[in-house]
C-alpha positions in Angstrom: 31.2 -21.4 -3.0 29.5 -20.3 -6.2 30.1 -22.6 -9.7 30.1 -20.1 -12.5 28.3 -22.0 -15.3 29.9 -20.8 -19.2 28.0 -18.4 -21.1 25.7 -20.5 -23.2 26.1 -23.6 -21.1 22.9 -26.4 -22.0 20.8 -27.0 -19.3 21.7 -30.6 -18.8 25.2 -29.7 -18.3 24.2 -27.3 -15.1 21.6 -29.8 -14.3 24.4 -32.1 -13.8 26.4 -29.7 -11.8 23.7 -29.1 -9.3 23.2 -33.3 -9.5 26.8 -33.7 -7.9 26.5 -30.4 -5.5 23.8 -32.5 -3.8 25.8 -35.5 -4.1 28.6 -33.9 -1.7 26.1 -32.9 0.4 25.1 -29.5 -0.6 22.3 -27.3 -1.0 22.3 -25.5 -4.8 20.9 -22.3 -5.2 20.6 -21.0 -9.2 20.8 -17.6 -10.0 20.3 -16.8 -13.5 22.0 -13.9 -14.4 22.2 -11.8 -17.8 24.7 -14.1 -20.1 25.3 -16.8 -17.6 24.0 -18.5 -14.6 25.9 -19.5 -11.3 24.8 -21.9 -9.0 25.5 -21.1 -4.7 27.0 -24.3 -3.1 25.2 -23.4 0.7 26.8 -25.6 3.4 29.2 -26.2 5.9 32.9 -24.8 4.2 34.7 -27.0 6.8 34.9 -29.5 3.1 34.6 -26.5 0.7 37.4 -27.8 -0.8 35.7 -30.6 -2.5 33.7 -28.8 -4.3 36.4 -27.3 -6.1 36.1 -30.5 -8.5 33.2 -29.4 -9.8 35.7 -27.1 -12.4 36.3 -30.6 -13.9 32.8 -30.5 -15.6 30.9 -30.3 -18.8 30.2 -26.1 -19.3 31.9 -25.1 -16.1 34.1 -21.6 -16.2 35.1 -21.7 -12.6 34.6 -22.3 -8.7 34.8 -19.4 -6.7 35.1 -18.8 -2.9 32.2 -16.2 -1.6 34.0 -14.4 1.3 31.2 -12.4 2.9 29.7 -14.6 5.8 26.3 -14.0 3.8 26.5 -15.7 0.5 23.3 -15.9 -1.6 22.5 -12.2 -1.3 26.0 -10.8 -2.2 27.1 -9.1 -4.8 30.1 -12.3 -5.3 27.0 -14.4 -6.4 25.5 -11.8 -8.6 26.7 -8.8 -9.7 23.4 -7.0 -11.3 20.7 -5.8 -9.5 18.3 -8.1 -8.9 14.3 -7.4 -9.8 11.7 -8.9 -7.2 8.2 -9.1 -9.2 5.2 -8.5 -7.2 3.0 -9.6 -10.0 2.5 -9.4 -13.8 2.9 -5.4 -14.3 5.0 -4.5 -10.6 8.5 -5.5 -10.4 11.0 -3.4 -7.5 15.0 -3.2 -8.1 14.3 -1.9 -11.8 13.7 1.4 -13.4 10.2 1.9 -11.5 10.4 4.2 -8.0 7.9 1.7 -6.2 5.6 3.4 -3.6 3.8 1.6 -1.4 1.2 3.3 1.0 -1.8 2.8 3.2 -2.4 2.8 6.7 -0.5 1.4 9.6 -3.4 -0.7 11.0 -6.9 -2.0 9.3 -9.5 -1.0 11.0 -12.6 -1.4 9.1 -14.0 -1.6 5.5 -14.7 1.9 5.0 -11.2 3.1 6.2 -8.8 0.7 4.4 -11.6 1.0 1.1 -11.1 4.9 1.2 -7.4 4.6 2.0 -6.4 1.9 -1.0 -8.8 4.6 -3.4 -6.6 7.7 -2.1 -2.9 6.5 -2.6 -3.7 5.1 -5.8 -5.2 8.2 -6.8 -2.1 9.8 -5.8 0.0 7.2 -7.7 1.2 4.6 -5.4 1.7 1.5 -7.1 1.2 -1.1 -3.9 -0.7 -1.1 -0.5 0.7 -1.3 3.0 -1.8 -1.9 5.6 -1.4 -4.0 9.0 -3.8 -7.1 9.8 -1.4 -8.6 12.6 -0.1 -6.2 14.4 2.7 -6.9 17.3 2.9 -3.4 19.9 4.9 -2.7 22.5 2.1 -2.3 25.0 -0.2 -5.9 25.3 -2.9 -3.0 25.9 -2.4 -1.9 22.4 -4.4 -2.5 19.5 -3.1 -5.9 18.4 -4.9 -6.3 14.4 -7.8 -7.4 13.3 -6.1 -10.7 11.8 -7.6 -12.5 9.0 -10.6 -10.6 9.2 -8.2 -7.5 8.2 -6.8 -9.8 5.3 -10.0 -10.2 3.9 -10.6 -6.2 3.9 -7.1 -5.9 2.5 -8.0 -8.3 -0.2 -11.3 -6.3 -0.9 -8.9 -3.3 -0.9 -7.7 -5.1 -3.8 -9.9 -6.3 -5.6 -11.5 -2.8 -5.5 -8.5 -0.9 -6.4 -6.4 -3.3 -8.3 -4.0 -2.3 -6.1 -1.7 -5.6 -4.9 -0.5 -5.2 -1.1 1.7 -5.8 1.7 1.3 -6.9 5.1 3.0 -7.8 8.4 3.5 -11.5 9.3 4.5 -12.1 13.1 4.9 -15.9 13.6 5.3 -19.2 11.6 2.2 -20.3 12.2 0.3 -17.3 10.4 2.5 -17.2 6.9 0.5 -19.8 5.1 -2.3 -17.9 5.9 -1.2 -14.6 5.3 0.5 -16.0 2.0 -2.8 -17.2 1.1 -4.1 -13.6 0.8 -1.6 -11.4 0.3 0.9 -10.3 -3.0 3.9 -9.8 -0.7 4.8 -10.6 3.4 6.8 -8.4 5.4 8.8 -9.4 8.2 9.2 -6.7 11.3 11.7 -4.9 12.8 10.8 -6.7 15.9 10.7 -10.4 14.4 14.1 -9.3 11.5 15.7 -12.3 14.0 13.5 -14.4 14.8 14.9 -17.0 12.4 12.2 -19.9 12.5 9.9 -17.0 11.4 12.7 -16.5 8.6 12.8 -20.2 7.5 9.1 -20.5 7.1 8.7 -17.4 5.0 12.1 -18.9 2.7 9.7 -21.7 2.2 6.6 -19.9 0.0 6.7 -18.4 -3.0 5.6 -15.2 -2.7 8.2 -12.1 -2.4 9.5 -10.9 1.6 9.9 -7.1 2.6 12.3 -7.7 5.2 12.8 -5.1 8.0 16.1 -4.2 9.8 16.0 -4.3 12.9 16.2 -1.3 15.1 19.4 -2.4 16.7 21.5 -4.6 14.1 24.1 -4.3 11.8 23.8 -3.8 8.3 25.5 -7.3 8.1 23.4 -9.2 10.5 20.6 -7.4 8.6 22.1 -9.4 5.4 22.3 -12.3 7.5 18.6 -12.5 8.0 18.1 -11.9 4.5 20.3 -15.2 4.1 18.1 -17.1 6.3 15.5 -16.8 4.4 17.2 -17.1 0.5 18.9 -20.1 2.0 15.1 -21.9 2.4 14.9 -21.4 -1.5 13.3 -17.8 -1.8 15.3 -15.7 -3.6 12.5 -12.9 -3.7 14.2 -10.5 -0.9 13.8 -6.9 -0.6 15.7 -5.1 1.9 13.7 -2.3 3.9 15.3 0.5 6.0 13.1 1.4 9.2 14.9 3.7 11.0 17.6 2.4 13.7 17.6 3.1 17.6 20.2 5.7 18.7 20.8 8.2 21.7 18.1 10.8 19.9 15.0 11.4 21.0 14.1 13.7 18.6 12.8 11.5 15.9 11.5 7.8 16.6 13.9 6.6 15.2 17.6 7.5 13.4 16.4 6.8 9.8 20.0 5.3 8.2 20.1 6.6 4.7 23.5 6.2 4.8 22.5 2.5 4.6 21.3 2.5 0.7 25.0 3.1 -1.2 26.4 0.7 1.2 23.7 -1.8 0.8 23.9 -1.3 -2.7 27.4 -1.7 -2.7 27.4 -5.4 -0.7 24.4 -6.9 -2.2 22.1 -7.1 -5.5 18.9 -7.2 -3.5 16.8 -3.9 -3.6 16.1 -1.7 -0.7 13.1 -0.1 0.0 12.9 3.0 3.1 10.2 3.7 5.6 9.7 7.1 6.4 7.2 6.9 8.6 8.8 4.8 11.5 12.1 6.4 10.4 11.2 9.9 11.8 7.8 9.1 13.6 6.3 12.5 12.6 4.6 13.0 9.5 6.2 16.9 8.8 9.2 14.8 8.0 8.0 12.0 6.2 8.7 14.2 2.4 12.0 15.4 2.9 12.9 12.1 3.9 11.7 10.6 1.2 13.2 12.9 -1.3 16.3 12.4 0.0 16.2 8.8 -0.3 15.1 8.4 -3.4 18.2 10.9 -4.2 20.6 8.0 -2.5 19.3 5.7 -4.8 16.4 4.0 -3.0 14.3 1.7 -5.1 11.2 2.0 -3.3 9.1 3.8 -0.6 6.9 2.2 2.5 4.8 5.3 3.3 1.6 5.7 6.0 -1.7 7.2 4.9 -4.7 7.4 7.2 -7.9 9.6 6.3 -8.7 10.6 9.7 -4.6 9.8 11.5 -6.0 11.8 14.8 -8.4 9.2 15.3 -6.1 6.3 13.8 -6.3 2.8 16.1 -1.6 2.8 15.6 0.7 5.2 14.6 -1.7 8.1 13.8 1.7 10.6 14.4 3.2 9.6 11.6 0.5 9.0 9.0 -0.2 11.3 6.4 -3.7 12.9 5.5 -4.3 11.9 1.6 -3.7 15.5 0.5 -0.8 15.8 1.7 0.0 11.9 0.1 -0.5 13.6 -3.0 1.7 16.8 -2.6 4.4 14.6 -1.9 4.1 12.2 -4.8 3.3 14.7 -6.9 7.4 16.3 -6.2 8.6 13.0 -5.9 8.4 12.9 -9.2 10.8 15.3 -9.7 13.2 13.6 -7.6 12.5 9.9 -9.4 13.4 11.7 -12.9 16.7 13.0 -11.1 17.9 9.4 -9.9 17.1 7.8 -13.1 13.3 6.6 -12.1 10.1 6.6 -13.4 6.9 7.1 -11.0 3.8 6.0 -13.1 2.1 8.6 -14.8 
């Protein structure tokens, strides 16, 4: 259930409100919107009904019934698009086209130092680069763990550039919060729900990765898991979903942006790179989703991909980083975006 608070309602009447949701044994959730705020009622709806006495108070308009089986990150609860800051001057879901770039593993200083200098160069606004890294293969390069945190926050602190990286168990976020501006979870761990709960626990904002063989809904579901710990900071990434072809890596689902965009406020972001799996398709792919009304972009960028430790394939040289953001522009201006300058 959702209490829609009045427009203008005082803060001790909604403090009151979320007072007596706990009292019935309730979790509230407050989402401020533009003129009013509501408050999610998250619990078992076998005794819903109770809750609809809470119209009875002080600078309520109304209790409402969410329908969708995923509450806090529908569009019932709020209606505009939600903005997830990454820090002072970076915010994705607004007017900004967000790029985000960097290589698919660290590997050492020089590399992820030369990378985090090239796609800013080239106008990416965030870096992406890998310090836990879970493969297929056990024989696979597995991450250089913190020690690749620590590079990623030199990275940083040389560039100015905030990043991203992979968390891969419950025991690691606190530590990977402790260094990075933003956590993604993994196609591989987009289920794993105690990793989920943990991560709804910190304060820091959560790329979360569909899985390559779930619905869009159970994709919303995970989101849920975590925005039901208390971290409404959610953004949606597309990755690509397994299918009968075996000409890309992956099927990447563009189709999934409207519809997303349709069922929930949170913004979505698309990978290209494990999308297609090869790097000739990486542009046209992100044109074209950035045309459907993506809000942001997690792109691969290795100086030397032949000799790259993971996903050299799909990583693109820094030259050809910039050709693309250089046209993505174009396509940003179309869909009502700005890409830096």
């Amino acid at each position: 259930m959702i209490v829609v608070m009045k427009a203008g309602a005082a803060k001790k009447e909604r403090d009151a409100v979320t007072k007596r949701i706990k009292e019935l044994g309730y979790t509230p959730h407050i989402i401020h919107g533009t003129t009013r705020d509501v408050i999610g009622a998250v619990g078992d709806e076998r005794g819903k009904s109770v809750l609809q006495t809470l119209e009875s108070m002080q600078g309520v308009e109304s209790v409402v019934p969410i329908l969708q089986p995923y509450k806090l990150a529908s569009k019932e609860v709020k209606k505009e698009a939600s903005i997830v800051r990454i820090s002072d001057t970076l915010a994705i879901g607004g007017k900004e086209l967000v790029v985000m770039a960097g290589p698919c593993s660290v590997e050492n200083e020089e590399q992820i130092i030369e990378s985090a200098i090239a796609v800013k160069a080239a106008g990416a606004q965030m870096l992406r680069g890998g310090a836990f890294k879970p493969r297929t293969s056990p024989y696979s390069f597995q991450g250089l763990e913190e020690e690749g945190l620590k590079l990623l926050a030199k990275a940083r602190e040389t560039t100015g550039l905030p990043f991203v990286t992979e968390v891969i168990d419950p025991d690691s976020v606190d530590l990977v919060a402790s260094y990075s501006d933003m956590l993604q979870i993994g196609a591989r761990n987009s289920q794993n729900f105690a990793l989920l709960k943990k991560v709804g626990q910190i304060d820091k904002p959560i790329l979360l990765k569909r899985g390559m063989s779930i619905t869009i809904q159970e994709f919303l579901m995970s989101a849920e898991y975590i925005m039901s710990e208390g971290n409404q900071s959610v953004i949606l990434c597309e990755r690509g979903i397994r299918t009968f072809e075996t000409a890309t890596r992956n099927t990447l689902d563009l189709s999934a942006i409207p519809v997303l965009k349709s069922k929930t406020h949170l913004p979505i972001v698309i990978d290209p790179s494990h999308g297609t799996g090869n790097y000739h398709y990486i542009a046209p792919m992100s044109f074209a989703a950035v045309a459907a009304g993506a809000d942001g972009l997690i792109i691969e960028v290795h100086p030397d991909p032949e000799k790259a430790s993971s996903d050299g394939p799909q990583s693109l040289k820094p030259k050809k980083f910039q050709a693309l953001m250089d046209k993505l522009r174009l396509f940003a201006e179309a869909a009502d975006k700005t890409l830096g300058a």
